[in-house]
One Martini backbone bead per residue (centre of mass of N, CA, C, O) as a GRO file, in nm:
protein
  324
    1UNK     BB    1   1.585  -1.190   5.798
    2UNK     BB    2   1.383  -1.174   5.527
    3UNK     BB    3   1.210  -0.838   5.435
    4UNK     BB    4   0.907  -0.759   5.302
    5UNK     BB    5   0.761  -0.461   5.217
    6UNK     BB    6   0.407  -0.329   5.151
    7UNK     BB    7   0.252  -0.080   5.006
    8UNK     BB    8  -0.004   0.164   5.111
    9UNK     BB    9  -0.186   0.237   4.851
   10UNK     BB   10  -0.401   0.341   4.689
   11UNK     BB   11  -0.650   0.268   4.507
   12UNK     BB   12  -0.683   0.163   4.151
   13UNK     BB   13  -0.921   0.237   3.908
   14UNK     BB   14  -0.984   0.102   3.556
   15UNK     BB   15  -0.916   0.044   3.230
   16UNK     BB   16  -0.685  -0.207   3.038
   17UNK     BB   17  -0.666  -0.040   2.749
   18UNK     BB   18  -0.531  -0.110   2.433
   19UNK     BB   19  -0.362   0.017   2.179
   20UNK     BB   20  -0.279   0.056   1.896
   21UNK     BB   21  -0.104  -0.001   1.691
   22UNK     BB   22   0.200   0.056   1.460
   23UNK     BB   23   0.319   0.069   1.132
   24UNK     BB   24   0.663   0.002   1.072
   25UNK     BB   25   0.991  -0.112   0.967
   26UNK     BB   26   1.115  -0.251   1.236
   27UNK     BB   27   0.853  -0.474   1.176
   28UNK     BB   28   0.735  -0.578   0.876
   29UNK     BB   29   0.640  -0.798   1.077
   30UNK     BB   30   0.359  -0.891   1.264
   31UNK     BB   31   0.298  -0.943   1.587
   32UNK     BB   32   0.227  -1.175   1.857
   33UNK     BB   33   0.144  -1.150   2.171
   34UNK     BB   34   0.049  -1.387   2.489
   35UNK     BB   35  -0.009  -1.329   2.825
   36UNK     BB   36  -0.050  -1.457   3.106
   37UNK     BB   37  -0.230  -1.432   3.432
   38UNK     BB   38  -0.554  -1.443   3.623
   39UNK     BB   39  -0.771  -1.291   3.798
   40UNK     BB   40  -0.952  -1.036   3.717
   41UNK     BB   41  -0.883  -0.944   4.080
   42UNK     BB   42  -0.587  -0.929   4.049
   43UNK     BB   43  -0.276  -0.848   3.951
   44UNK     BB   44  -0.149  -1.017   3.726
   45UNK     BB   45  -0.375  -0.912   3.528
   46UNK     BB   46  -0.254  -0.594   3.569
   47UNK     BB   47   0.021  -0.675   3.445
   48UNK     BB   48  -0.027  -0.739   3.168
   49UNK     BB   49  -0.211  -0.524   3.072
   50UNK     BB   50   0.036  -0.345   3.121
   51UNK     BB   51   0.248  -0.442   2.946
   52UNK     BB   52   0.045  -0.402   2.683
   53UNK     BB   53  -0.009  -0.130   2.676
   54UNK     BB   54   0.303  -0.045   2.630
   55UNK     BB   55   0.321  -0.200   2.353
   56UNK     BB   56   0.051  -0.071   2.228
   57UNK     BB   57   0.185   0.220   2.231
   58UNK     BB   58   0.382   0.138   2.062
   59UNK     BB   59   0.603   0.287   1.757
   60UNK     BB   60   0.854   0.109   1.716
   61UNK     BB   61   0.669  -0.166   1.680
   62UNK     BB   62   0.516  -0.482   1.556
   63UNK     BB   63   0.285  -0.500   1.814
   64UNK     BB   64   0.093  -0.731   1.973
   65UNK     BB   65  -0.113  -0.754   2.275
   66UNK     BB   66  -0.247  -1.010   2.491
   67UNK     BB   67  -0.430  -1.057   2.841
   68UNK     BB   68  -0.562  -1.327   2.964
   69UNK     BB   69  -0.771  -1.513   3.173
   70UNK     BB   70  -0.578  -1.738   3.413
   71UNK     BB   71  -0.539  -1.999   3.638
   72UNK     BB   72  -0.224  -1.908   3.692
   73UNK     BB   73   0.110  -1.999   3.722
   74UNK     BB   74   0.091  -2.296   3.628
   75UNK     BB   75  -0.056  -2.291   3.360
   76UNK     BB   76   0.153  -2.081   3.231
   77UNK     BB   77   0.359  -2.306   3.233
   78UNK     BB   78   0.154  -2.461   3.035
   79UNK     BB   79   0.117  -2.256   2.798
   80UNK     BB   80   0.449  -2.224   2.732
   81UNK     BB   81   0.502  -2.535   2.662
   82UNK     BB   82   0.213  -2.546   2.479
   83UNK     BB   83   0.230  -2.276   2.287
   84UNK     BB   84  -0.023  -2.070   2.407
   85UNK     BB   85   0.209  -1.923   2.514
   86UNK     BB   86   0.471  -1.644   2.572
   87UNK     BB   87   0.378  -1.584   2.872
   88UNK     BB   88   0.394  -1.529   3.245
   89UNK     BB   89   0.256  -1.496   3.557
   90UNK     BB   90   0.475  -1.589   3.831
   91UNK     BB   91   0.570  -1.741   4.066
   92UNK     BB   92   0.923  -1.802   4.178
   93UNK     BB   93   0.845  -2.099   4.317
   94UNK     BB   94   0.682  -2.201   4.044
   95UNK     BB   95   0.958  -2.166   3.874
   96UNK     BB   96   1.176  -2.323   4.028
   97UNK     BB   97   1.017  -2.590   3.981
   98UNK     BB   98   1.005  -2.613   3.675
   99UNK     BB   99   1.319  -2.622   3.642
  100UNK     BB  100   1.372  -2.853   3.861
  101UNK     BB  101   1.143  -3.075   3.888
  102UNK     BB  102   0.917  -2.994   4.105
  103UNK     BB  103   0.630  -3.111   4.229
  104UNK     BB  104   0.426  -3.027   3.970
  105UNK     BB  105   0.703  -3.119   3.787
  106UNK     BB  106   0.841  -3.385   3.649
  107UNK     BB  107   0.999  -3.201   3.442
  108UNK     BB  108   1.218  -3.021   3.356
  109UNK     BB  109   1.230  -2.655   3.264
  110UNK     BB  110   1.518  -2.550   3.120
  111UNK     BB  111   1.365  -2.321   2.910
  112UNK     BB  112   1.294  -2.141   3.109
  113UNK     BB  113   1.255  -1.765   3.129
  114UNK     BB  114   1.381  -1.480   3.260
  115UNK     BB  115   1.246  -1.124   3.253
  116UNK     BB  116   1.095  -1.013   3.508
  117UNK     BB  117   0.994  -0.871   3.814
  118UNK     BB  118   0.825  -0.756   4.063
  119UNK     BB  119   0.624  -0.793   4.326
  120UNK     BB  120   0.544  -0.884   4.602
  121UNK     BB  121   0.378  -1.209   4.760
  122UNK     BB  122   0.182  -1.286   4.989
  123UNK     BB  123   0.049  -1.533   5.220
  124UNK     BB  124  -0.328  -1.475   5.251
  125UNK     BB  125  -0.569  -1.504   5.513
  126UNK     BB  126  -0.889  -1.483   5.525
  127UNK     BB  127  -1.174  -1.428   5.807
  128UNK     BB  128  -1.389  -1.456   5.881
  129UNK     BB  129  -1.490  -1.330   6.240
  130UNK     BB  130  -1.657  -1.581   6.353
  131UNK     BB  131  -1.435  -1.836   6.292
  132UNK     BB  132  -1.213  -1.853   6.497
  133UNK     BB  133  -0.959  -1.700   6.357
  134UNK     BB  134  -0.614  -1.622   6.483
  135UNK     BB  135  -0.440  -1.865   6.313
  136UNK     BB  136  -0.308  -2.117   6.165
  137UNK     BB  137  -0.410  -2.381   6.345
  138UNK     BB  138  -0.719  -2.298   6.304
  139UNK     BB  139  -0.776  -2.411   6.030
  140UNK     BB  140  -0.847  -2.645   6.186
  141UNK     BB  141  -1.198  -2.729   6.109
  142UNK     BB  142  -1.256  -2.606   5.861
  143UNK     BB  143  -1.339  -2.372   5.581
  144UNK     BB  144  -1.081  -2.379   5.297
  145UNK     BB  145  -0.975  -2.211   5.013
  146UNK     BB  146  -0.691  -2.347   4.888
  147UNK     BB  147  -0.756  -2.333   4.578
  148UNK     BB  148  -0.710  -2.381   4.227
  149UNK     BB  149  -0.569  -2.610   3.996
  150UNK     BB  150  -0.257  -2.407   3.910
  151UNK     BB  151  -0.255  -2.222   4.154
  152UNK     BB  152  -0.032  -2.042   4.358
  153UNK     BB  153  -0.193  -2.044   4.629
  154UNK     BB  154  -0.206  -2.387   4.604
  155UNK     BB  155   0.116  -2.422   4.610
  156UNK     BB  156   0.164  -2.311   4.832
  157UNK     BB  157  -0.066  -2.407   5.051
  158UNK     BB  158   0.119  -2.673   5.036
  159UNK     BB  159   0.372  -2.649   5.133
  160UNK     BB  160   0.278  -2.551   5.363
  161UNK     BB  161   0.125  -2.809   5.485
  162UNK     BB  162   0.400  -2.964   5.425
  163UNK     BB  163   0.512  -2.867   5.707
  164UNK     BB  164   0.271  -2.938   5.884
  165UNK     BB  165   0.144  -3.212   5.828
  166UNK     BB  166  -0.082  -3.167   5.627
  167UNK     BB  167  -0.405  -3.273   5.507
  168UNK     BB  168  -0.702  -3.169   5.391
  169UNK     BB  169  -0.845  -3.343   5.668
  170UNK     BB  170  -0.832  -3.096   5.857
  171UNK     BB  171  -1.039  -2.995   5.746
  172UNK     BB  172  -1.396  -3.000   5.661
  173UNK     BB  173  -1.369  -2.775   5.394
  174UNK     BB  174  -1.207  -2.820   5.068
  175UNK     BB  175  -1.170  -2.611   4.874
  176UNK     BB  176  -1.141  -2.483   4.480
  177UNK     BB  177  -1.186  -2.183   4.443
  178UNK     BB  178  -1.135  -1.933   4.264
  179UNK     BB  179  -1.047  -1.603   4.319
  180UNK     BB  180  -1.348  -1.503   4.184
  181UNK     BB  181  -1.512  -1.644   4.419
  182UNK     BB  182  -1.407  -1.655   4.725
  183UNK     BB  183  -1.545  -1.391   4.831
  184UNK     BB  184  -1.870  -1.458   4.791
  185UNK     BB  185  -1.805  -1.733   4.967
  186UNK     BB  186  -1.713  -1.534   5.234
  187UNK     BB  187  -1.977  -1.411   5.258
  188UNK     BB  188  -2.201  -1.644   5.183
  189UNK     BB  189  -2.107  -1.864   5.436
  190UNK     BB  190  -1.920  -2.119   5.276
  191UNK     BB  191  -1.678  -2.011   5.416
  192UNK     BB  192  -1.423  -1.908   5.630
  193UNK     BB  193  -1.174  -1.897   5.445
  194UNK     BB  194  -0.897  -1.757   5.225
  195UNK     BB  195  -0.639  -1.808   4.978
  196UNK     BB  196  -0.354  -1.559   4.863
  197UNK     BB  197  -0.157  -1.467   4.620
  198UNK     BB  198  -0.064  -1.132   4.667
  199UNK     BB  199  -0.096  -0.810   4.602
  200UNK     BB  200  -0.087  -0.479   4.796
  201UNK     BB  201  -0.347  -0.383   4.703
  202UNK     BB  202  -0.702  -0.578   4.695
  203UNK     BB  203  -1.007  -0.656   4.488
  204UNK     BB  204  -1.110  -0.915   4.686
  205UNK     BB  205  -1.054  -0.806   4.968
  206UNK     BB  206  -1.225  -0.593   4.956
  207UNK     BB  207  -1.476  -0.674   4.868
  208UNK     BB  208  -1.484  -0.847   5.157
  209UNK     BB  209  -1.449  -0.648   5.373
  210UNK     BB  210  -1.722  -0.490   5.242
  211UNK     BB  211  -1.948  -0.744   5.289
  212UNK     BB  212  -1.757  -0.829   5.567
  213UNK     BB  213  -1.642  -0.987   5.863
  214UNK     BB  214  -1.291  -0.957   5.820
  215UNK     BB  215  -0.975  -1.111   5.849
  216UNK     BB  216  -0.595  -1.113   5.879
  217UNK     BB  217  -0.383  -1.404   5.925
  218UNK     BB  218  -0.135  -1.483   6.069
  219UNK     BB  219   0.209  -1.634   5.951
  220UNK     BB  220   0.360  -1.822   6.174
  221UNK     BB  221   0.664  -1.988   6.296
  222UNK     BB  222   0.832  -2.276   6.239
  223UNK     BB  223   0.718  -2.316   5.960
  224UNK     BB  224   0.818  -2.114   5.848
  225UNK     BB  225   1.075  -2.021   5.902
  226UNK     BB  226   1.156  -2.277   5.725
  227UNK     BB  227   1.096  -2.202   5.464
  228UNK     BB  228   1.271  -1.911   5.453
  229UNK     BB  229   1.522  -2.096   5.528
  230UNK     BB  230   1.537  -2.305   5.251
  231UNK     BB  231   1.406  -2.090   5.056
  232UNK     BB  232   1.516  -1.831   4.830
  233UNK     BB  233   1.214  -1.720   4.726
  234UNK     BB  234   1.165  -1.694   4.998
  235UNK     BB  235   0.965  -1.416   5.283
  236UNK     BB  236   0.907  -1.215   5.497
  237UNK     BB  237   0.585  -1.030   5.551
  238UNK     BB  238   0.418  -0.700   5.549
  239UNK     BB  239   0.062  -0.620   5.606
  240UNK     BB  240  -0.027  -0.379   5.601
  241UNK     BB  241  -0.205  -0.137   5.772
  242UNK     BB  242  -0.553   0.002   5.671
  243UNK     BB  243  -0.617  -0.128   5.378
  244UNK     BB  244  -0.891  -0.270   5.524
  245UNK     BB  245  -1.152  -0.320   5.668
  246UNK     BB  246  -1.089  -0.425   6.005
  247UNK     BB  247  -0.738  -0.387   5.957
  248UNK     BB  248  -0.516  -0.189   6.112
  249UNK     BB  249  -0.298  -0.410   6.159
  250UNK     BB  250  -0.023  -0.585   6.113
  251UNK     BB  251   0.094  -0.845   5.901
  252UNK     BB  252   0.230  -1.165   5.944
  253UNK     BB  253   0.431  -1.310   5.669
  254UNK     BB  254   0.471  -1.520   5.359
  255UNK     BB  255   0.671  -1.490   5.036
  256UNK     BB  256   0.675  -1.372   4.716
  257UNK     BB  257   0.745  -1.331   4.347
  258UNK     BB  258   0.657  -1.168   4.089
  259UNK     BB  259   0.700  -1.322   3.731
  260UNK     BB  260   0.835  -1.301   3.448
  261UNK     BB  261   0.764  -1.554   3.169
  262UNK     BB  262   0.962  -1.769   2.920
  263UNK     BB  263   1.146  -1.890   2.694
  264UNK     BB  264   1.354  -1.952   2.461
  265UNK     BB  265   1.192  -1.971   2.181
  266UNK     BB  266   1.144  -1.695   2.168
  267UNK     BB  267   1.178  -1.401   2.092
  268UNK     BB  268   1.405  -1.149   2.107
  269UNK     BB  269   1.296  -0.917   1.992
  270UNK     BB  270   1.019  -0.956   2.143
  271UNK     BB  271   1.156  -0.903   2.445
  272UNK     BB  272   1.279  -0.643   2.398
  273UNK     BB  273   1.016  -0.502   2.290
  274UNK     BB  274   0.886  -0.513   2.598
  275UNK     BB  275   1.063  -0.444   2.804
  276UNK     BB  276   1.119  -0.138   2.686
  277UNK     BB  277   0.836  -0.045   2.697
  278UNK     BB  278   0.831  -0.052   3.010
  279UNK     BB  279   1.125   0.081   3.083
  280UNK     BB  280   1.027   0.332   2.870
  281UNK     BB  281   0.746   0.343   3.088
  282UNK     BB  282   0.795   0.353   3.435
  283UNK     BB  283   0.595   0.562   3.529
  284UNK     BB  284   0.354   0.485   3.429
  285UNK     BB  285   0.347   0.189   3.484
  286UNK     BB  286   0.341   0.252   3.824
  287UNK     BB  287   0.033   0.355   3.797
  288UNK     BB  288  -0.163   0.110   3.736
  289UNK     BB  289  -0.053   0.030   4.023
  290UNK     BB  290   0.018   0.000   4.353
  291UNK     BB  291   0.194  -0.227   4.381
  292UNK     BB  292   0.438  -0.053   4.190
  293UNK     BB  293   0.545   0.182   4.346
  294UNK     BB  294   0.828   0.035   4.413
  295UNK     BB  295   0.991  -0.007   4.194
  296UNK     BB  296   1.312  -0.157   4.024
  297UNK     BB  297   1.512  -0.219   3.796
  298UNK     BB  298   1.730  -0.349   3.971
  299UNK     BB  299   1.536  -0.559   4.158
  300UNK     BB  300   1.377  -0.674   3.851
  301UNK     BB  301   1.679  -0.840   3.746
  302UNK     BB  302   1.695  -1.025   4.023
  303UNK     BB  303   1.473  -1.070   4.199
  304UNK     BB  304   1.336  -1.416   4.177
  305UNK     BB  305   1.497  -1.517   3.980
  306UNK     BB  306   1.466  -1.858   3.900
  307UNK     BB  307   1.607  -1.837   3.610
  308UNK     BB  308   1.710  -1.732   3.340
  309UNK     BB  309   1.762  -1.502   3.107
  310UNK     BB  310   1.658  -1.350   2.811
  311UNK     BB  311   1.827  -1.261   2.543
  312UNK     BB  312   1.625  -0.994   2.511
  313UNK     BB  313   1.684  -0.905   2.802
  314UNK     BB  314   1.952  -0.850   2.849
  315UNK     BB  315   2.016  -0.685   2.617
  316UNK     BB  316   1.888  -0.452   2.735
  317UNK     BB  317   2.024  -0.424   2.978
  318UNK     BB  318   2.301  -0.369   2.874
  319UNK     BB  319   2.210  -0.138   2.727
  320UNK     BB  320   2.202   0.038   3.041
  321UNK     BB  321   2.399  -0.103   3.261
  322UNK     BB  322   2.325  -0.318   3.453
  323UNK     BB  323   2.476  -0.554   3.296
  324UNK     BB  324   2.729  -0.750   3.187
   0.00000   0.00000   0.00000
């Protein structure tokens, strides 16, 4: 069975702000892109904010960049499809769906093409301590914030359910909340759970352990199982443990890959002069989050992508010789 371990590494924090461009002869006119990311308590958030900064920080190109918090997966694929975003950070299930037009895509999205992948993101569900929470099957009869719709974390979190044959209808209460708004409604004991996809340590998760007594639910059995032997862009992970107050032991979960993904008419030399930004700053690149401390090149251009590679993208990586 595949399996990812996740880094246990200490959080770190600080402002994610780009430096100024510098116009240079290689790029005669100024380019912008927009990068779509998630709440800004998320991973997503960091991985934009980190991509911007390499790119604007770099003396080679006339490239700005910016990544606004927008609503996770599925909105940053519609926002790459109305050109309203040129890049987007995806988890690779939805990528995978939008690519060959299943669940929230009624069309292939055949134009779709991918970056390059992140870290892994188990789906990670949180529950107040007093909520009798303490397996996936415990969430039936709960107060359940199943994520806002467009959010990775309710793509995912309804394929759970649809693999358990459950509808809203299990909860007593299916809230949408997004990932900002979560922790303090799982403090302020409006749910009793909450559910993430996202990489650890994560600081929406922390802030939650930090003001209410709430552990982290393993997702186990034969519906994950089948999950994760069904479809390739699944795997099993482990959330270390002693990440997050009141959590000392090892959480079993199954989860996917966090990737950055543009179209097919996206600029080949503005996603070439993206990628090479990050990859010639990438331990600069490793440190901007824990979540990034174990990447590795070899495994973010082939790990999770379920697109093809886009044309400016494959061009980096062959004259590096990762790919042929």
């Amino acid at each position: 069975m595949k399996r990812h371990s996740l880094s246990a590494a200490a959080m770190l924090s600080g402002a994610m702000l780009g430096a100024a461009t510098l116009s240079t002869p290689v790029m005669a006119q100024e380019q912008f892109i927009t990068i779509g990311t998630g709440g800004q308590t998320g991973v997503y958030y960091v991985v934009g904010q980190s991509m911007c900064r390499m790119v604007n920080r770099s003396e080679e190109q006339n490239i700005k960049c910016n990544a606004p918090s927008t609503g996770g997966s599925v909105a940053n694929i519609n926002g790459i499809k109305s050109n309203e975003l040129d890049m987007g950070v995806v988890q690779s299930d939805v990528a995978y769906r939008a690519y060959n037009g299943e669940g929230n895509f009624e069309q292939p999205f055949k134009e779709l093409r991918s970056v390059f992948s992140m870290h892994g993101e188990p789906l990670t569900v949180l529950a107040r301590a007093d909520a009798g929470i303490d397996e996936l099957d415990d969430l039936q009869g709960k107060r359940v914030n199943i994520g806002n719709p467009g959010s990775g974390q309710r793509a995912t979190m309804e394929v759970l359910m649809d693999a358990k044959g459950w509808t809203t209808d299990v909860y007593s209460l299916a809230s949408e909340l997004t990932a900002a708004e979560q922790a303090a409604a799982l403090a302020d004991n409006n749910i009793d759970a909450m559910v993430y996809v996202v990489g650890h340590p994560n600081g929406s998760i922390q802030e939650a352990t930090t003001t209410v007594d709430a552990k982290l639910v393993p997702l186990e059995g034969e519906a994950v199982d089948q999950l994760v032997e069904k479809y390739p862009y699944y795997s099993t992970v482990t959330i270390p443990g002693g990440l997050y107050k009141g959590n000392p032991d090892d959480v079993n979960t199954f989860g996917v890959m966090a990737t950055v993904v543009t179209d097919e008419n996206t600029d080949a030399d503005v996603v070439y002069a993206t990628v090479k930004s990050v990859f010639e700053n990438f331990d600069r690149f490793k440190r901007l989050h824990p979540a990034f401390a174990n990447l590795k090149p070899e495994e973010m251009i082939s790990n999770g992508l379920t697109a093809p590679l886009h044309e400016g993208a494959a061009r980096y990586y062959k004259e590096q010789g990762w790919i042929e």
